[in-house]
C-alpha positions in Angstrom: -9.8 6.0 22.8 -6.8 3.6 22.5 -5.5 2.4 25.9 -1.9 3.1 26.6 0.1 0.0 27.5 0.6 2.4 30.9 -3.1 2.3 31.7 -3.5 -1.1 31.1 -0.8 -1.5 33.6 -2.2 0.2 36.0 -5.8 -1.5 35.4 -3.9 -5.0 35.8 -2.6 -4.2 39.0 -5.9 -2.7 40.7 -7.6 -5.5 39.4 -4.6 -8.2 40.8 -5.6 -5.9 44.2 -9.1 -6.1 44.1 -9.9 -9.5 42.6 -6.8 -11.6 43.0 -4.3 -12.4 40.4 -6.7 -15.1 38.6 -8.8 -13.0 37.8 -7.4 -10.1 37.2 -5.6 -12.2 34.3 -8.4 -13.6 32.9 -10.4 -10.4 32.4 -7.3 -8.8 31.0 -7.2 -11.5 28.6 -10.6 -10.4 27.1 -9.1 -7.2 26.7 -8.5 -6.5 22.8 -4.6 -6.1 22.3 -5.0 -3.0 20.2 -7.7 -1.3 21.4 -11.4 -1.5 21.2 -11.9 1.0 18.1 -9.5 -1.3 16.7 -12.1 -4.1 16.5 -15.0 -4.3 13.9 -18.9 -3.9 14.1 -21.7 -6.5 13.2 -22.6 -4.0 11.4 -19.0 -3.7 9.5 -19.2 -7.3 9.4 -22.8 -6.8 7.5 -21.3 -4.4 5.2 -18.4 -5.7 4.2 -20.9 -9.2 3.1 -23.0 -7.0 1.3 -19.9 -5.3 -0.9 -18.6 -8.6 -1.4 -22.2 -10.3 -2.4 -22.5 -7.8 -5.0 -18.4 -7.6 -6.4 -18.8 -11.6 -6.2 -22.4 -11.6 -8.4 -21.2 -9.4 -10.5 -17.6 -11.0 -11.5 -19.7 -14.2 -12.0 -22.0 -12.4 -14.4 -19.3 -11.3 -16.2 -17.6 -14.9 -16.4 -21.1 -16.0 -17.6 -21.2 -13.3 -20.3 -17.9 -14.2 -21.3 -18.7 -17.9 -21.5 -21.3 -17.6 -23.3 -20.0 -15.1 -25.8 -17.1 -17.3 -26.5 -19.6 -20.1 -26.8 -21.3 -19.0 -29.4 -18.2 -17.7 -31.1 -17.1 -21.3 -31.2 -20.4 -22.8 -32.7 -20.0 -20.0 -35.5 -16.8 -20.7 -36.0 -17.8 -24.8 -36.4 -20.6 -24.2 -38.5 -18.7 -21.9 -40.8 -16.1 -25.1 -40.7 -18.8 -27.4 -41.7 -19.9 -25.0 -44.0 -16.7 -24.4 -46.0 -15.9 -28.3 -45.7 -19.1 -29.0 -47.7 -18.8 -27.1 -50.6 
């Protein structure tokens, strides 16, 4: 449920009544501007690592693959060099 900028209004001023201006300003300030639903989870928070462990190992696989392919693409190419040089 997002609060409406009303409500919080209305929650400021019967905590300025209650609790004194002091506060009732610093608990508004540990409100969340947008809303709680707004805010994320430890548990998003563990998600989201897990998605981006596994999209991060997995782009540095394929950089390894590539390098290595490319590697050995290069050595042919030398030794084919070497190869044509010496004849």
């Amino acid at each position: 449920m997002t609060v409406s900028e009303t409500r919080r209004r209305a929650l400021h001023d019967r905590l300025v009544n209650t609790l004194g201006a002091e506060v009732a300003e610093t608990l508004m300030d540990y409100l969340p501007p947008a809303g709680w639903p707004e805010l994320a989870r430890r548990s998003d928070l563990d998600a989201m690592e897990l998605r981006l462990k596994a999209e991060l190992s997995e782009k540095i696989a394929s950089q390894t693959r590539w390098f290595m392919a490319s590697q050995l693409v290069l050595v042919a190419a030398t030794i084919g060099g070497i190869t044509a040089i010496a004849h």
